[in-house]
N, C-alpha and C positions, 0 to 999 in steps of 0.2 A: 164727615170729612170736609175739612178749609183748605181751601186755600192760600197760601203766603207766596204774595208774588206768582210767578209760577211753576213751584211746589207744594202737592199736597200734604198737609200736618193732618193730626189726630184732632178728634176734638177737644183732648184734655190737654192738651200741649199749645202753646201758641207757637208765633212765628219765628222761635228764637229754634224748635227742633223740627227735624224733618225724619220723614218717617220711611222705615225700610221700605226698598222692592220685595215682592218674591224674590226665590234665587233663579226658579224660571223665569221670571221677566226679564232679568240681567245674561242670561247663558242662555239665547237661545237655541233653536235648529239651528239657524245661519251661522252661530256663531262658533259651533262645535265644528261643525262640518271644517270651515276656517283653521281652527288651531289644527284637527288631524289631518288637514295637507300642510299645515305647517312642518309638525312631526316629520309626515310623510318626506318632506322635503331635505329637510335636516339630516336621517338616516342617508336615504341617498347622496347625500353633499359627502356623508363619512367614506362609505364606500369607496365613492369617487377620489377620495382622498388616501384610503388606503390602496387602491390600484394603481395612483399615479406617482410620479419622479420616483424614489429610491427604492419604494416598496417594488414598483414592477423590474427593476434591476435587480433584487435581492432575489424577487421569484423568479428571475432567466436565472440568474446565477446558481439558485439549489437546483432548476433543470439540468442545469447540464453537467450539477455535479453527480445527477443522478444517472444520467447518460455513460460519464466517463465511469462509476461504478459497474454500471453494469456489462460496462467492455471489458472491464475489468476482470470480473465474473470468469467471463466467458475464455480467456487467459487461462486463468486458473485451472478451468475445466478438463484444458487440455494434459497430453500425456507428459510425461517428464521423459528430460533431454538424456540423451543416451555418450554416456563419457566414456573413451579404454582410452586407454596406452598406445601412443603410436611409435613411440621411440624414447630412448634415453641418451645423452650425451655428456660427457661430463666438460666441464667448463674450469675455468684460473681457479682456482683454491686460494685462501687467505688463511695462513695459520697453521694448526691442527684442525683445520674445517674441511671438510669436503663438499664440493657443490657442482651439481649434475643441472643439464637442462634437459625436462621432463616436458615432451609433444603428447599434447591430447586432442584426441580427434574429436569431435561434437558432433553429435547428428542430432535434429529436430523434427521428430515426427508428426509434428502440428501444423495445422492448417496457415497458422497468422507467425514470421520472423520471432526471434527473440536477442534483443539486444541486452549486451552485457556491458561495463566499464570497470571491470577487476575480478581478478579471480585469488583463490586461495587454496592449497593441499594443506593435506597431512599423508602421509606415509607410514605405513607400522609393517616393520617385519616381524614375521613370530611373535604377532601376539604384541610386540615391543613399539613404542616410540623410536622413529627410525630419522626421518627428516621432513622439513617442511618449509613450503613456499607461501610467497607472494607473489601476483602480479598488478600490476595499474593497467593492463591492455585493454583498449579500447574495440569492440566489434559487433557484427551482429551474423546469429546462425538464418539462414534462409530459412523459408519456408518450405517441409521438404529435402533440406542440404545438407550440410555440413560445414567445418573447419576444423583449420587448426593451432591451436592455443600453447604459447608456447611460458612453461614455468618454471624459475632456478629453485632449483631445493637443496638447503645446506642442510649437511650431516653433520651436526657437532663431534667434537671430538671423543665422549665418552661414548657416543650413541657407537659410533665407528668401533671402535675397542671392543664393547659388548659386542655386538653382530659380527665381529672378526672369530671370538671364539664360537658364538651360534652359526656360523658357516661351515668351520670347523667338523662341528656336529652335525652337519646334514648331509655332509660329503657321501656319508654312506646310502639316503635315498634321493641324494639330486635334487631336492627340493626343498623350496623355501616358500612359505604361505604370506601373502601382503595384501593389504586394506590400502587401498587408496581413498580420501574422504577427502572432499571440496566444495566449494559453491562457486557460483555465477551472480555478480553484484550487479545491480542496475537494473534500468528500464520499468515499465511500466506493471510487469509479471514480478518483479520485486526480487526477492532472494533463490534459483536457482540450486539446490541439494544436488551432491549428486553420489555414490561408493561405486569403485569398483574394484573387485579381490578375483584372486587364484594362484597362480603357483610362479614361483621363480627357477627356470630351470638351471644349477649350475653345471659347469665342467666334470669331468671326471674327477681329475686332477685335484679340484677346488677352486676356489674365487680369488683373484690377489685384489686386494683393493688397492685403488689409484693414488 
């Protein structure tokens, strides 16, 4: 082994080539150690980066969307709201329409309110399509409470015709069977179901419609 300058050549080489290290002489202990807390370093700079600005907003944000889920839940769990009939009155008519305002009492036998912002019936006498509502009203049943909901239902004019002669026909047992079917729109608990049926007691006489 020569010398050139101060790098070692071979001795069949002159001083125009230079002759490898080992690859341990170049990579030592020292030097390894070095690059794997470089690694080391690098990883944690990512982390640090994925837990900071929008990343840790995104991760409150699925918190709490996991929060309000499961209040949600718990909503659900609860029993269903309890709807009758607390009255009928009938109201102006337009036409060959007839149109009644139908009082529903609410009651809520759950622990947590239930707020509503619209309601909707259906009606069926005998079995039949009879009349139906909307509301837009705005409210909320207590915890425990009640209220009451108040809905206009028009009777078309054919529906009224048919159930004139289905009256007719029941004069003999005084009775008439009706489905009441509606929901409660709004809040948190979502869509509201609700049926309530049994019997319509008439007159002796019979029914006159208004």
């Amino acid at each position: 082994m020569k010398l050139c300058g101060n790098w070692p050549v071979s001795s069949e080489h002159g001083c125009g080539a230079r002759s490898e290290m080992p690859f341990g002489a170049r990579h030592g202990p020292v030097q390894w150690m070095t690059e794997a807390a470089s690694f080391e370093v690098q990883v944690m700079s990512f982390f640090r980066a994925l837990l900071s600005g929008r990343s840790v907003r995104l991760a409150t944000f699925l918190a709490l969307v996991a929060l309000t889920l499961n209040g949600c839940a718990g909503l659900f769990g609860g029993d269903p709201v309890r709807v009758n009939v607390a009255g009928i009155e009938p109201i102006d008519s337009q036409g060959f329409e007839m149109r009644f305002n139908v009082k529903l009492r609410v009651q809520n036998p759950n622990d947590s309110a239930v707020s509503f912002n619209g309601v909707s019936l259906d009606l069926e006498l005998n079995g039949k399509p009879f009349a139906s509502g909307v509301s837009d009203q705005v409210g909320t049943v207590p915890r425990y409470g009640e209220t009451i909901v108040n809905v206009p239902l028009t009777v078309p004019a054919f529906a009224a015709v048919r159930q004139a002669f289905a009256f007719v026909g029941a004069t003999e047992s005084g009775q008439i069977p009706y489905i009441l079917r509606g929901k409660l729109a709004g809040g948190l608990t979502g869509t509201t179901r609700f049926i309530d049926q049994g019997t319509l007691s008439l007159p002796s006489a019979g029914m006159a419609l208004p």
